[in-house]
C-alpha positions in Angstrom: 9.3 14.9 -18.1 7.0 15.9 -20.8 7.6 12.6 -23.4 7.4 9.9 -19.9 3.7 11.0 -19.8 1.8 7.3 -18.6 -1.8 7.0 -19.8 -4.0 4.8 -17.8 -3.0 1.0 -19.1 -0.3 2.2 -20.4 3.5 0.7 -19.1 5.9 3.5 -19.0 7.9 4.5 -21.7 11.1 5.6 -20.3 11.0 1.3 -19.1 9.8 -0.2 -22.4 12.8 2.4 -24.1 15.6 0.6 -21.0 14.7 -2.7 -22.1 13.8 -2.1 -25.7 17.4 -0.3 -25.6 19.0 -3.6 -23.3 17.7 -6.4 -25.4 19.8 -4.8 -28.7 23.1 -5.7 -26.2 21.7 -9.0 -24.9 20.6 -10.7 -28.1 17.8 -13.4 -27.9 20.1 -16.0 -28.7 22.7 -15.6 -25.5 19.3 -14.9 -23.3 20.0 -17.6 -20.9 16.5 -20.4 -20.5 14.5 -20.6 -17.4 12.6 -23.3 -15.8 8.9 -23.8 -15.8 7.0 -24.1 -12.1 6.0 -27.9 -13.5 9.7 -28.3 -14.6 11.0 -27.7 -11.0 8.7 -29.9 -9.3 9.4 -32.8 -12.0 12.9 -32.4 -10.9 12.3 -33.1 -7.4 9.9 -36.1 -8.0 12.8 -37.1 -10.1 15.1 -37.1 -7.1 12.2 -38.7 -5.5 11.8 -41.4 -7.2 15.0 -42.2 -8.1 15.9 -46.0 -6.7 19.4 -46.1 -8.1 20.3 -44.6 -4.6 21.3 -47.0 -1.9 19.0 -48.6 0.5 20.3 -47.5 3.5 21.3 -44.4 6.0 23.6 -43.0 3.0 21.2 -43.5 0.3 18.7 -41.4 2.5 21.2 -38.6 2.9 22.4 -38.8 -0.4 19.0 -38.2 -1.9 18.4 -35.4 0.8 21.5 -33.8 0.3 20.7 -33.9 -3.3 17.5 -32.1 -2.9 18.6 -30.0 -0.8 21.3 -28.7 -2.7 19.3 -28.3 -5.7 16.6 -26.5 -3.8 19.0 -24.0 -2.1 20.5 -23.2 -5.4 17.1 -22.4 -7.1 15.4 -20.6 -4.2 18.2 -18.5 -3.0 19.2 -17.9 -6.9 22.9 -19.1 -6.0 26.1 -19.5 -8.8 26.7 -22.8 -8.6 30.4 -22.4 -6.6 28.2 -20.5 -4.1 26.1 -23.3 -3.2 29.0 -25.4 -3.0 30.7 -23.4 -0.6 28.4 -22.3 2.0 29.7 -23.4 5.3 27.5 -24.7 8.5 28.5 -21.8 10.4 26.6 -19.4 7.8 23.2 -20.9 8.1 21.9 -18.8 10.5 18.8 -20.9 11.6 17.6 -18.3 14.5 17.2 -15.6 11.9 16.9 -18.1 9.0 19.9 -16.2 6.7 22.6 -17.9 4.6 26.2 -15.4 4.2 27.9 -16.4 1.1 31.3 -15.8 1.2 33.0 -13.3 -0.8 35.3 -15.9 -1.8 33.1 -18.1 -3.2 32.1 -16.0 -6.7 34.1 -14.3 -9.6 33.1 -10.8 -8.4 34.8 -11.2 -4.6 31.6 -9.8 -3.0 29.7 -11.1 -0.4 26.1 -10.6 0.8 23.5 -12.4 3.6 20.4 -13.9 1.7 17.0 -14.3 3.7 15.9 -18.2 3.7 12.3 -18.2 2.3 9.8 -20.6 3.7 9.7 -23.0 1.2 13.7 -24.0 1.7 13.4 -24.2 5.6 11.6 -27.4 5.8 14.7 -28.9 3.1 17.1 -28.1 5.1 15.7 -29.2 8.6 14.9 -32.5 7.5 18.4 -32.8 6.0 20.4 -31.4 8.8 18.6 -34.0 10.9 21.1 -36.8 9.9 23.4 -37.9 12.8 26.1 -35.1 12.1 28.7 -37.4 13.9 28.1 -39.7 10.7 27.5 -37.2 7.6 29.7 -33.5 8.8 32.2 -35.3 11.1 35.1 -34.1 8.9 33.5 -31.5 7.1 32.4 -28.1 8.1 30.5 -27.3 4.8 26.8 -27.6 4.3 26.7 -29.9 1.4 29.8 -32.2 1.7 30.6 -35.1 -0.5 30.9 -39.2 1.0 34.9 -38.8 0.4 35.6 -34.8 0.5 34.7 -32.2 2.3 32.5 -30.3 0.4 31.1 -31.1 -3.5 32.9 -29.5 -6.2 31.1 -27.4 -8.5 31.9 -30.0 -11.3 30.3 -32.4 -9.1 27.3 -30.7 -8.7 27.0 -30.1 -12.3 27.1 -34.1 -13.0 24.3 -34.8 -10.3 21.9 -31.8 -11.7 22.5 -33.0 -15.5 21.2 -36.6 -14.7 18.6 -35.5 -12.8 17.8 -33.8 -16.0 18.2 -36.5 -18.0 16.1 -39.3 -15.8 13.2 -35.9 -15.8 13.4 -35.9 -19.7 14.0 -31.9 -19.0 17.5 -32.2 -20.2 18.1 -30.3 -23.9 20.7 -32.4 -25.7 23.3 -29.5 -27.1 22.8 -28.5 -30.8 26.7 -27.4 -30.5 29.4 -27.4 -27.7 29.5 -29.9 -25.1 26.3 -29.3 -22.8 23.0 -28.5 -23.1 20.9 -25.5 -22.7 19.5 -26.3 -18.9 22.2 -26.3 -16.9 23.0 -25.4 -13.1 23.0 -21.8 -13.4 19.1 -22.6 -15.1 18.1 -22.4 -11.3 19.6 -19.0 -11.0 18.2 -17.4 -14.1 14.7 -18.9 -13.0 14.5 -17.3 -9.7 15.5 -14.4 -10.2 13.3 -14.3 -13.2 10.4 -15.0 -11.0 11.3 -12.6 -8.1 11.7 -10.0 -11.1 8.1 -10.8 -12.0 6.8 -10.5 -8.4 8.5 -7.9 -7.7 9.1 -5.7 -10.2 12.1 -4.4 -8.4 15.5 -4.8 -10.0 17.5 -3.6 -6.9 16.3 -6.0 -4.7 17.0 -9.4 -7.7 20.8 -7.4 -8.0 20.7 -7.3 -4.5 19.5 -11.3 -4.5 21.9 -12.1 -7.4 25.1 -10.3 -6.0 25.6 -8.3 -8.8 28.0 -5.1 -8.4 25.6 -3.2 -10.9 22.4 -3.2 -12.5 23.5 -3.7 -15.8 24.0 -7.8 -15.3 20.2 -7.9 -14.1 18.8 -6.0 -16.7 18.4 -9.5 -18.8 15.7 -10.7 -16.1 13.8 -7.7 -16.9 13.4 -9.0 -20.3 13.0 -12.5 -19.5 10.2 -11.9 -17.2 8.8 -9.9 -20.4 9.1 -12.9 -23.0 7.8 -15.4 -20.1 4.6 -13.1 -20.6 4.8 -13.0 -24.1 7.4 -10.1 -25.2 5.0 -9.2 -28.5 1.9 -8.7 -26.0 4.3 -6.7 -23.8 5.4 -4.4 -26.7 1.8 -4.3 -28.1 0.7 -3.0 -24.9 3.5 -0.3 -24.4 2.4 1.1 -28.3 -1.2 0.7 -27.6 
């Protein structure tokens, strides 16, 4: 197409139009916050360090499962629920994939995710607690000391103290939470595989989404992590 014509450093212009064109629907003030790389590894240290957890077996596991949970919400870029939910029996540890039920998200669709390197070693070192002690009624992944697995709500209360203990947390300006929340995980990965990758299908395909439409607002956050102005300046230049 005559008007798409790309000249060398140039981005091309039928993209810049997309998410020039996307970011007049999606408004910078509902684009949802990401995490920086030293923000996620403060909250781990945070976990880390943490002595308010007991001093035995079920502190241990408790901080691990912690971790663990965070960790496989952020590197697989799961909801919340989704995390909540997975079951033993879809941790495929041969082929290292998670299934996440279809169940288990608003849009009743489920998909297999690919376990990346990183999350392996989190959740070999937690699924080495005695299983007799820690899973003996449950048959979830990430179950609580009294139920079988965490509630989302749960979840939600452990992530916004680590924030707060981090001194990541953003204390809301209105409404009853702050900016970082769980989903923060979700919006940061895929943000960052958008960045790698350049590939939209594959972060719909990471994310779940039924359409391409709900992951066109990673496109633009990966442009604004960059600096959206230089990104614009470029595409006119």
């Amino acid at each position: 197409m005559k008007h798409s014509k790309v000249f060398k450093g140039m981005l091309p212009l039928i993209n810049v139009m997309e998410i020039q064109t996307s970011l007049h629907t999606h408004s910078y003030k509902i684009l949802p916050e990401i995490f920086s790389e030293d923000e996620i590894k403060k909250i781990m240290e945070t976990i880390n360090n943490d002595w308010n957890y007991r001093k035995d077996i079920v502190g241990e596991w408790l901080k691990y499962r912690n971790k663990t949970l965070i960790m496989t919400c952020y590197e697989l870029a799961l909801r919340p629920k989704e995390v909540c939910m997975i079951k033993l029996g879809d941790l495929d540890m041969k082929n290292w994939t998670i299934t996440i039920s279809p169940s288990s998200n608003k849009v009743k669709q489920g998909r297999k995710v690919a376990v990346p390197e990183r999350l392996k070693s989190y959740l070999i070192e937690y699924l080495s607690f005695p299983k007799s002690q820690f899973w003996r009624f449950s048959d979830y992944l990430f179950p609580s000391l009294s139920n079988p697995y965490l509630s989302r709500c749960r979840f939600t209360e452990i992530f916004r103290k680590v924030l707060k203990k981090s001194g990541i947390y953003k204390y809301p300006t209105r409404g009853k939470h702050g900016n970082y929340s769980v989903y923060t995980l979700r919006h940061t990965k895929a943000t960052e595989v958008y960045s790698k990758t350049k590939d939209a299908m594959v972060v719909s395909n990471i994310l779940g989404h039924k359409t391409l439409e709900s992951t066109k607002v990673y496109i633009h956050l990966s442009s604004m992590k960059k600096g959206y102005m230089e990104y614009m300046r470029q595409a006119l230049s």
